[in-house]
C-alpha positions in Angstrom: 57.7 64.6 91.4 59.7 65.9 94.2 57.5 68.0 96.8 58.4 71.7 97.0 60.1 72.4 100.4 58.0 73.0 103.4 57.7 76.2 105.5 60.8 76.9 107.7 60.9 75.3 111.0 61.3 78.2 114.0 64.0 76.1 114.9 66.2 75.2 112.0 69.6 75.9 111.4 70.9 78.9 109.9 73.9 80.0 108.7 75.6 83.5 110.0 77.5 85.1 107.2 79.6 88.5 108.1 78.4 91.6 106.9 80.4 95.2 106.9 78.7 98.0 108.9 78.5 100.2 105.7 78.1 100.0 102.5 78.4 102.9 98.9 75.6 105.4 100.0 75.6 104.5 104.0 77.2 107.0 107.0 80.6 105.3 108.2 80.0 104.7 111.6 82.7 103.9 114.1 80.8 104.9 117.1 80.8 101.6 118.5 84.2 101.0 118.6 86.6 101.4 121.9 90.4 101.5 121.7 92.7 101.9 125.3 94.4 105.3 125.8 97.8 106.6 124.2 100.3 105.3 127.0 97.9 102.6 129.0 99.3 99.8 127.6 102.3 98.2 130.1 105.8 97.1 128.0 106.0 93.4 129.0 109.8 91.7 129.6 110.9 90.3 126.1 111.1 87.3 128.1 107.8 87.2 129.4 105.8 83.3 128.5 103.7 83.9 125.7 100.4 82.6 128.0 101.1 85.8 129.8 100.4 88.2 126.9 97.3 86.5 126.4 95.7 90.1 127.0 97.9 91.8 124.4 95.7 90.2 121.3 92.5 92.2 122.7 94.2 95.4 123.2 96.0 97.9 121.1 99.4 99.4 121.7 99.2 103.1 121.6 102.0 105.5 122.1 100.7 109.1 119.9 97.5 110.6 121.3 95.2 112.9 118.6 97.2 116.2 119.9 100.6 114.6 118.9 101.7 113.3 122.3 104.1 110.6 122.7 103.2 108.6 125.9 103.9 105.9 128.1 106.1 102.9 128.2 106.0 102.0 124.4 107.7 105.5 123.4 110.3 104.6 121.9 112.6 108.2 122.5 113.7 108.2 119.2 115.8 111.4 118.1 114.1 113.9 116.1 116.8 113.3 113.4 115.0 109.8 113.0 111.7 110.6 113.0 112.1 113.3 111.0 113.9 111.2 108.1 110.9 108.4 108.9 108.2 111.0 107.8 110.3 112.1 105.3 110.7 108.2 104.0 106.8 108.3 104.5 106.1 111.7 102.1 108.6 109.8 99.6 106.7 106.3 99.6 103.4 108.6 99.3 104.5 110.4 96.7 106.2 107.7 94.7 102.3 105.9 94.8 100.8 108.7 93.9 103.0 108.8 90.9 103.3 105.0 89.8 99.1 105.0 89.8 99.3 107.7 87.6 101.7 106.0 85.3 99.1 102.7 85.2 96.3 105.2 84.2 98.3 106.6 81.3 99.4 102.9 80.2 103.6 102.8 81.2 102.9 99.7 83.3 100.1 97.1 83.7 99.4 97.1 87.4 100.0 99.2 90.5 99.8 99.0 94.2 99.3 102.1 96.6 99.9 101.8 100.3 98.3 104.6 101.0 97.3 105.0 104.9 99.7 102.4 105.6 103.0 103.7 105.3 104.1 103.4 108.8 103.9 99.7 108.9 106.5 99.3 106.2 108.9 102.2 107.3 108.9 101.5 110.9 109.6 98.1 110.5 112.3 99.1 107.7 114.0 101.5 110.3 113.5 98.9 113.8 114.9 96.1 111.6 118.7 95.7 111.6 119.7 96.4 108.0 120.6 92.9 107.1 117.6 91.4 108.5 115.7 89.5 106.1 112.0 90.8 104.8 109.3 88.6 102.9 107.0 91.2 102.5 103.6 90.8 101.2 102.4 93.9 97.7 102.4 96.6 100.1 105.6 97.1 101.8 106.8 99.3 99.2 108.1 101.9 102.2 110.7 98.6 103.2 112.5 99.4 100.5 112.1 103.2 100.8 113.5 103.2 104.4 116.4 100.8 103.7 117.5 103.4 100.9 116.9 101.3 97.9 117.0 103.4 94.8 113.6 104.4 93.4 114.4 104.1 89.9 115.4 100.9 89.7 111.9 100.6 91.2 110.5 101.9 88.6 112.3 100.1 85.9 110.7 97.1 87.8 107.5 98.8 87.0 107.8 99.5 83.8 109.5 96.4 83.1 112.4 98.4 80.9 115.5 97.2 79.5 116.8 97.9 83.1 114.2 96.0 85.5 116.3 94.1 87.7 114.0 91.1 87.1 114.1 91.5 83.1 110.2 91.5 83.1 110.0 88.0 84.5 107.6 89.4 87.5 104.6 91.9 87.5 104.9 95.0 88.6 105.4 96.2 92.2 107.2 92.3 92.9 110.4 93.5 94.0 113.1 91.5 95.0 116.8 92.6 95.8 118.9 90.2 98.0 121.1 93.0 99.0 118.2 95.3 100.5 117.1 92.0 102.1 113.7 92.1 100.3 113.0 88.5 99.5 111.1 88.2 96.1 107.0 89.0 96.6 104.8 86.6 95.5 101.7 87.1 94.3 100.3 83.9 95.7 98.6 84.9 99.2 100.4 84.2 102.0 103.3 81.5 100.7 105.9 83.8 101.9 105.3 83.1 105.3 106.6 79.3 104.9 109.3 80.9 103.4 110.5 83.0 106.2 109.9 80.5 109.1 111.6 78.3 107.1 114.6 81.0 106.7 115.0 82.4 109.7 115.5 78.9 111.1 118.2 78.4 108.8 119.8 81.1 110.1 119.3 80.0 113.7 120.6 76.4 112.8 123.6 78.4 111.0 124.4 80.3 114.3 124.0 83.7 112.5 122.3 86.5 114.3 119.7 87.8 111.7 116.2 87.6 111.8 113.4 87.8 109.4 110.1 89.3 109.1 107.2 88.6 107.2 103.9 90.7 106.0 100.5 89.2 105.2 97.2 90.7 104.9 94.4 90.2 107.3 92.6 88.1 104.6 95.6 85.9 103.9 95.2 84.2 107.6 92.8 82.0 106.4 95.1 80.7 104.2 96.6 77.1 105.3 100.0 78.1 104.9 99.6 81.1 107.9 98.6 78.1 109.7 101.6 76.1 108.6 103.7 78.5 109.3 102.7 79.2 112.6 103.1 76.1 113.5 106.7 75.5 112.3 107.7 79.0 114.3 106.3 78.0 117.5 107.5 74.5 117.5 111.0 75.6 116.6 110.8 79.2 118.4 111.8 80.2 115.1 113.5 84.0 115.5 110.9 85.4 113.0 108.3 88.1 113.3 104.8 87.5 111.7 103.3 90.8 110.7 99.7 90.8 109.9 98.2 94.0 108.2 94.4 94.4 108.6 93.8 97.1 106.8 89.8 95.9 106.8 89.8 94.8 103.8 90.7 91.7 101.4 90.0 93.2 98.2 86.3 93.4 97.9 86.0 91.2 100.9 85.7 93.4 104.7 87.8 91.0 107.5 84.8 89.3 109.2 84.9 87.4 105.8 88.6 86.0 107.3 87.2 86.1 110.7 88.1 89.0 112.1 84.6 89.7 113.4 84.8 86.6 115.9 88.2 87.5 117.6 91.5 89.4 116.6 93.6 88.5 114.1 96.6 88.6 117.3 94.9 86.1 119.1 95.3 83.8 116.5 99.1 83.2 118.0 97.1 82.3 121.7 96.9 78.8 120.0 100.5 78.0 118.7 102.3 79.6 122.4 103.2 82.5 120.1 103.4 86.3 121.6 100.3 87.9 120.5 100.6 92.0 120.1 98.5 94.3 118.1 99.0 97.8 117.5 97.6 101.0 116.1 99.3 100.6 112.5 98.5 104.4 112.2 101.0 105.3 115.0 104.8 105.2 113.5 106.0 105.2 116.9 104.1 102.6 118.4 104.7 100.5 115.5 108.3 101.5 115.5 108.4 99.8 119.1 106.4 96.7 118.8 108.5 95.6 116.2 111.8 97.0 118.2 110.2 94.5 121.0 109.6 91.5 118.6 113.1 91.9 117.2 115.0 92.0 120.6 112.8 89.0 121.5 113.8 87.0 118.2 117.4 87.6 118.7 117.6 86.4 122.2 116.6 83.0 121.1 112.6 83.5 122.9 111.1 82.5 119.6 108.6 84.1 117.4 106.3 86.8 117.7 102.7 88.1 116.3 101.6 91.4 115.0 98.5 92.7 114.1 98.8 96.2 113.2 94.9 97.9 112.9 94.8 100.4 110.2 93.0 101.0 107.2 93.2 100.7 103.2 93.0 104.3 102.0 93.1 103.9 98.2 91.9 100.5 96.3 93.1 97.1 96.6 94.9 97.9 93.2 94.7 99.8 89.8 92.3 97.0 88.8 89.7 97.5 91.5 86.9 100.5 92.5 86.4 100.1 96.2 83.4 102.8 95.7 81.9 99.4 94.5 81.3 98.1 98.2 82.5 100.5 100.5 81.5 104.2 101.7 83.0 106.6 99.8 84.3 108.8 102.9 85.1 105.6 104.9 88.6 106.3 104.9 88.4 110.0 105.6 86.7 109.2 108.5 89.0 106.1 110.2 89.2 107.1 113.9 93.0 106.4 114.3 94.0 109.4 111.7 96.1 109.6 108.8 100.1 108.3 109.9 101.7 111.0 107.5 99.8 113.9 109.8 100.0 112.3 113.0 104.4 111.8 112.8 103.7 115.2 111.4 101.9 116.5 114.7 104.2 115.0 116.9 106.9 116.8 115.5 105.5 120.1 115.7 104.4 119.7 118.5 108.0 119.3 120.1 109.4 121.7 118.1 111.3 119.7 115.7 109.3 120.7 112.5 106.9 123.2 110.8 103.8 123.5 108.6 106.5 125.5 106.3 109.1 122.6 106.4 106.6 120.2 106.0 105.3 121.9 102.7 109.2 121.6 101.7 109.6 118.2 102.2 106.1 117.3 100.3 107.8 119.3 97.1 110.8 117.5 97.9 109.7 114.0 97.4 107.0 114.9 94.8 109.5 116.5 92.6 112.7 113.7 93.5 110.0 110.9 92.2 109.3 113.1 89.1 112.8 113.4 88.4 113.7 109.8 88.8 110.4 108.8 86.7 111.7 111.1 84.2 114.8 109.3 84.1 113.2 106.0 84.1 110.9 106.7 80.9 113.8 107.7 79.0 115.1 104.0 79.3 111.3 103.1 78.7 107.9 101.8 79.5 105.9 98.8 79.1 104.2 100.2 76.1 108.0 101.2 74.7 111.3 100.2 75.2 110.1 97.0 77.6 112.7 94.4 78.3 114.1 92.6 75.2 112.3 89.4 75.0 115.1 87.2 74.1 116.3 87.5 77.7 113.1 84.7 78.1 116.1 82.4 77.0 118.6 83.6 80.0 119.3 82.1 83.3 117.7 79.2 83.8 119.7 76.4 81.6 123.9 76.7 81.5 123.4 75.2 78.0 120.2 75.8 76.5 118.3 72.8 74.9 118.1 72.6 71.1 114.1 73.0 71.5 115.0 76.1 73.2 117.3 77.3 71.0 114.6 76.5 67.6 112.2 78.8 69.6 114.6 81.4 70.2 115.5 81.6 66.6 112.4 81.2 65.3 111.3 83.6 67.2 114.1 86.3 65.8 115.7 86.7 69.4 
C-alpha cells in the first residue's frame, strides 16, 4: 500500500499563486498604490534608443490632474473644437453600450460587449491616428469606429445580424470589420491580431507607403505566445506598428497577476525585445491622445515599434454572458482612483470655459436619443430573433462556382 504523505518539511517548495486584493463582500482598497503627478513625467525625443525609456514602463504618463488641469510636457494643446467632439464621440460610444446591452437582455442579439470606463483608449487613438491608418483592434474598441465616423447602424445591423449586417451573419456580434474605416476584422481568438498587424504594417513599410497600424490586446492576452511572436517580428524588423495593451485589471474572471502583472508592468514587457516601453493613465483622454500621437510620429519616421500600456479599469462585465459581482467588489469600479474619462474630459472643459453642466446634459440626450433613433431604424430591418440574415447567403463568396455537394445542401435545404 502506498504510505500516506508525511508532515510538510519547513523547507519545501511552495508554489505562489496571485491573489486580487478584494473580493464580493470586501472594502476596495487602493491605499497602497502610488502614481507620479499630472505633468511630472518628461516627453522623450521620438528618436530617443529604446534602453533609454527603460524608466517609462514603471511610470505613468499623466497630463489631467483631479481638478481638470492639463499639465506639463505631454499636453497635447488640442483645440476645444477637438476635445469637445472627443467627449462628444465618448457620450455616443457610452450611450450606444448602454443601449446594445439592453438589446441582449431583451433577446435582439446573442452577445454584447460594453467598454464602459474605457472609452478614451479607443477615441483617442481613433482621433491621433491618421485616418487611413490601419487598426486590429481587440472586442473593445467600439469608440475606433465611433471617432472615425463609421455609421452606427450599420453597427447595429452587425449586431443584430439583419438582412443588412455587413458580414451577412458570418461573425458574432460586436466583430466588426470595415476596410474602409481601416478596422481590420476582430477576432475572437485572444491576441492573433497582433501577428496580423506586425505582419501588415511591414508590408506597408516594404511597399514604401506611409501608413501605420495599431493593435489592441487585453492585459490577459500577453501571455499568449503570439504577443510574444509578435513582439518579436516588430523589434527585429522595427516594424512601424503600435502595440496597445489595455489592462483594465481584469481577464474575464481572472484579476492581471494571473497574466503577471503583479511581478512587473505589462510596459516593461517591450525592455526585452529593444521596444519603447510607455504606459499611461488610460482614464486621461489627453494623455492617451499624446502617447499614441508620440508612438505614431515615431512609427512613421522609420524608429520602429512602440509599447503601450494604458492603466484603467473594466467598469461593466467582461460581456453579457458574465456577472463580475461573482469575484469582484461590487463598488470596485466606483471607487478606481484615476476617475471616470467621460467626467474628467468633461472637467477639463469646464474648467477652461469651453463647456457647461447645461451643455453637457445636451449632449448626453443627444447621443442617447441619436442611438435610439438609429436602433429604431435598425429593428425595422430586424433582429436576431426576426428578420436575421437570409441563410442561403451561407452559400455566397467563398467558391466562384459552387460544388455540386454544395449546391444538393443548398437545395435541400430550401435556400
Amino acid at each position: 500500500m502506498d504510505q500516506a504523505p508525511g508532515p510538510r518539511r519547513s523547507n519545501a517548495l511552495s508554489l505562489h499563486v496571485p491573489a486580487p486584493r478584494a473580493r464580493p463582500g470586501d472594502k476596495p482598497d487602493f491605499s497602497g498604490w502610488s502614481f507620479p503627478e499630472p505633468g511630472a513625467t518628461p516627453r522623450p525625443d521620438i528618436d530617443a534608443p529604446a534602453f533609454e525609456l527603460r524608466d517609462y514602463a514603471y511610470g505613468l504618463v499623466r497630463v489631467l490632474d483631479m481638478e481638470g488641469n492639463a499639465l506639463g510636457p505631454w499636453a497635447p494643446h488640442l483645440s476645444p473644437d477637438a476635445m469637445r467632439r472627443a467627449l462628444k464621440h465618448m457620450l455616443l460610444t457610452r450611450a450606444f453600450d448602454e443601449r446594445m446591452h439592453r438589446a441582449q437582455r431583451q433577446g435582439k442579439t446573442s452577445f454584447y460587449m460594453q467598454s464602459l470606463g474605457e472609452e478614451a483608449i479607443a477615441v483617442a487613438a481613433g482621433m491621433a491616428l491618421s485616418p487611413d491608418d490601419m487598426c486590429f483592434p481587440s472586442y473593445r474598441q467600439q469608440g475606433l469606429l465611433i471617432a472615425r465616423e463609421y455609421p452606427l447602424i450599420d453597427m447595429m445591423h452587425q449586431i443584430y445580424s439583419n438582412a443588412r449586417d455587413p458580414l451577412k451573419g458570418r461573425q458574432l456580434p460586436i466583430m466588426y470589420s470595415s476596410k474602409r474605416a481601416g478596422f481590420f476584422t476582430i477576432s475572437g481568438n485572444l491576441a492573433t491580431q497582433l501577428p496580423i498587424a506586425v505582419g501588415w504594417s511591414m508590408a506597408s513599410a516594404y511597399s514604401g507607403d506611409m501608413r501605420i497600424a495599431a493593435a489592441w490586446v487585453g492585459d490577459g492576452a500577453t501571455a499568449e505566445g503570439d504577443f510574444h511572436s509578435a513582439m518579436t517580428f516588430a523589434a527585429v524588423y522595427r516594424a512601424p506598428v503600435i502595440i496597445n495593451v489595455t489592462n483594465n485589471q481584469w481577464a474575464i474572471s481572472s484579476f492581471q497577476g494571473i497574466a503577471g502583472g503583479d511581478n512587473t508592468t505589462f510596459a516593461a514587457r517591450g525592455i526585452g525585445y529593444g521596444v519603447p516601453p510607455l504606459r499611461v493613465d488610460g482614464n486621461d483622454f489627453l494623455a492617451v491622445y499624446a502617447v499614441t500621437q508620440w508612438a505614431a510620429e515615431r512609427a512613421r519616421a522609420n524608429l520602429g515599434p512602440t509599447l503601450i500600456e494604458h492603466f484603467s479599469y473594466r467598469g461593466g462585465p467582461h460581456s453579457t454572458s458574465d456577472d463580475p459581482a461573482r469575484y469582484r467588489p461590487a463598488d470596485e469600479y466606483r471607487c478606481w482612483p484615476l476617475g471616470d474619462p467621460i467626467e474628467r474630459l468633461k472637467q477639463h472643459l469646464v474648467s477652461i470655459g469651453e463647456w457647461s453642466e447645461d451643455q453637457h446634459r445636451a449632449a448626453q440626450e443627444d447621443a442617447a436619443e441619436t442611438v435610439r433613433a438609429t436602433g429604431r431604424e435598425a429593428e425595422k430591418i430586424g433582429t436576431l430573433t426576426e428578420g436575421a440574415h437570409p441563410r442561403s447567403s451561407m452559400f455566397d463568396d467563398v467558391y466562384k462556382d459552387l460544388p455540386w455537394h454544395l449546391r444538393q445542401q443548398r437545395d435541400e435545404s430550401g435556400s
